[in-house]
C-alpha positions in Angstrom: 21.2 7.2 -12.8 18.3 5.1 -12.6 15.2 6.7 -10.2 13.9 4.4 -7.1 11.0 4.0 -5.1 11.3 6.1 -2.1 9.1 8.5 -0.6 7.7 11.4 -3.1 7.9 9.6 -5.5 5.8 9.1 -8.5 5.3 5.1 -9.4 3.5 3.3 -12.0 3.3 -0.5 -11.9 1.1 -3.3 -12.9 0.7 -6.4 -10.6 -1.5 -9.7 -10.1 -2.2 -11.7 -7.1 -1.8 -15.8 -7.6 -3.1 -18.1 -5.3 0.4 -19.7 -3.8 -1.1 -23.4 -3.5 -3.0 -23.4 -6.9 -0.8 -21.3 -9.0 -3.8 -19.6 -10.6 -3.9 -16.0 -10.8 -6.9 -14.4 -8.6 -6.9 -10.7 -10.0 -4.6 -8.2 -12.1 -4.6 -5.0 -12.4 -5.7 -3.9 -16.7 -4.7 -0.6 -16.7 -1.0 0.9 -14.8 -1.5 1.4 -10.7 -0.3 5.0 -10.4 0.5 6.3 -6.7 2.9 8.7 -5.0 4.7 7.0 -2.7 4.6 7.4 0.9 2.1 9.5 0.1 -0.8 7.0 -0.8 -1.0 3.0 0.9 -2.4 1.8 -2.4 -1.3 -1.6 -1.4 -0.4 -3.8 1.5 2.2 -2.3 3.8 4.2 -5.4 3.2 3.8 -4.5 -0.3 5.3 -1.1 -0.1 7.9 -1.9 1.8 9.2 -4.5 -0.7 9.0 -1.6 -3.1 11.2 0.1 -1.6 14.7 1.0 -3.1 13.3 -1.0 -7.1 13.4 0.8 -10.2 12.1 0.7 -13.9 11.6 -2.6 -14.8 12.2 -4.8 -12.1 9.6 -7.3 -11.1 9.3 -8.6 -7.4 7.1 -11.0 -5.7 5.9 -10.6 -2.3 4.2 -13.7 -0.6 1.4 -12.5 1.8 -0.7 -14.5 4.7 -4.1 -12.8 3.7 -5.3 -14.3 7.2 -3.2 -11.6 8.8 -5.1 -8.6 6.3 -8.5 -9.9 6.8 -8.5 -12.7 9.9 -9.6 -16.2 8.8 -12.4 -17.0 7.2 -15.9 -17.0 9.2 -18.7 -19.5 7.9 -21.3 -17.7 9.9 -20.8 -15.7 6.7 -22.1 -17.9 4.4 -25.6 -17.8 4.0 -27.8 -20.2 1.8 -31.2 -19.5 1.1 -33.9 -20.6 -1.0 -33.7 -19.1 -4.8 -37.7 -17.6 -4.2 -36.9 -15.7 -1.1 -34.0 -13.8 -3.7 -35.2 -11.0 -5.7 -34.0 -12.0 -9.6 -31.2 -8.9 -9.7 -29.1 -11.1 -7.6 -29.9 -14.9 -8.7 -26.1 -14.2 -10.5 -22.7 -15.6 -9.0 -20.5 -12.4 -8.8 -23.2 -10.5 -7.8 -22.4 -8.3 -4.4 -25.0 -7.5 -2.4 -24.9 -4.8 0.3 -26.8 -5.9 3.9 -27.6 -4.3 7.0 -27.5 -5.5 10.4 -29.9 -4.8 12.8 -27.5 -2.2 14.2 -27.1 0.2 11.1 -23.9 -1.6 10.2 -23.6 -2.3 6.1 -21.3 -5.3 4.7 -21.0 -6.0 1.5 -21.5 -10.4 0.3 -20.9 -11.4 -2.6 -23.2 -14.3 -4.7 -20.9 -17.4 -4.9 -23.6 -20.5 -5.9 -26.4 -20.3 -7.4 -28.3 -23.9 -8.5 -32.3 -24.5 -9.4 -33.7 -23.8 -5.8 -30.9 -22.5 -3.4 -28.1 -19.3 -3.6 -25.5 -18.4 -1.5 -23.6 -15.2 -0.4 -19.7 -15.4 1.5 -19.6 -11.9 3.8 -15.7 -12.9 3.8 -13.1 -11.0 1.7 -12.3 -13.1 -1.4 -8.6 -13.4 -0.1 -9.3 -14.7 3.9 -7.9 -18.0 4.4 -5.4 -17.6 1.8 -1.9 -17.7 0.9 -1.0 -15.4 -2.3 1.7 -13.9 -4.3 1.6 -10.2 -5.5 3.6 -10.3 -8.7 4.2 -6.6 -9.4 6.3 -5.3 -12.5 7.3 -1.7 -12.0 6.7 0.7 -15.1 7.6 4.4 -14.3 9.7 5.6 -11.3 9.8 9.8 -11.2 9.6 12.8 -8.6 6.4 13.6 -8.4 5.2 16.4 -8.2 3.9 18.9 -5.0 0.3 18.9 -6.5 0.7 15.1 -7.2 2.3 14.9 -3.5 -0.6 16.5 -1.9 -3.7 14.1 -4.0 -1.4 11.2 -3.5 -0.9 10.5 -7.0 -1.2 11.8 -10.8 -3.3 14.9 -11.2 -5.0 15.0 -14.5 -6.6 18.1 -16.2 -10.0 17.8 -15.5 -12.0 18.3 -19.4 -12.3 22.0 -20.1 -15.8 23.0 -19.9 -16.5 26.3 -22.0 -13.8 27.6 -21.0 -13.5 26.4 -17.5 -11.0 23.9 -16.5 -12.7 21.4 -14.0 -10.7 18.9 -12.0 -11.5 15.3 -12.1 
């Protein structure tokens, strides 16, 4: 009898998110998602719930309004400035850049365009504004177990240390 994903229980699964109006695939996972679930949110609610009740080897899609994960998009978010007034450790598109408010408050932008005098940082999540497709293939469906319960997902052995065992 095949396992299925239902609380407490162990799952591995790849996925990738495509962009539903381009087709083009936005980010995948390299190495196996492991979780417990019920345990752990690894992914969007709507996500989990769609995994619900699916078993080794079944692949689901699961459209999702990103507008309702991370509101719409906010231009006073995009910030150009000249390429001088930029320290050279972040003159790179892909770059993220940590900034602070006058109020203590940290946000994280991320270096999107960068030409010979002017470079811009987005403050908005890649994903705001758009309409995607988490492709998920599931890989390993199995109780977990009450140590992997409690973490939320797989407990390794952490490397043993002269002798002592030390958790990762």
């Amino acid at each position: 009898m095949k396992q299925t994903v239902q609380a407490n229980k162990y799952v591995e699964l790849t996925y990738k998110v495509i962009d539903e109006s381009t087709g083009g695939v936005l980010t995948e996972v390299e190495f196996p998602l492991g979780y417990v679930h019920g345990a752990n949110e690894v992914l969007a609610p709507q996500v989990m719930v769609e995994l619900e009740g699916k078993s080794v080897g079944d692949i689901i899609e699961v459209p999702i309004d990103c507008n309702k994960i991370y509101g719409p998009r906010d231009e006073s978010l995009v910030i150009t400035d000249y390429l001088e007034n930029v320290p050279p450790e972040y003159r790179h598109v892909g770059t993220a850049i940590l900034m602070e408010n006058d109020k203590g408050q940290t946000k994280s932008f991320l270096v999107t365009r960068v030409d010979e005098t002017t470079l811009t940082i987005d403050g908005n999540n890649p994903l705001c504004g758009r309409q995607v497709i988490f492709k998920l293939e599931i890989l390993t469906v199995r109780d977990a177990t009450g140590e992997e319960i409690e973490a939320g997902g797989k407990v390794d052995p952490g490397p043993n240390v002269g002798g002592v065992k030390v958790p990762i």
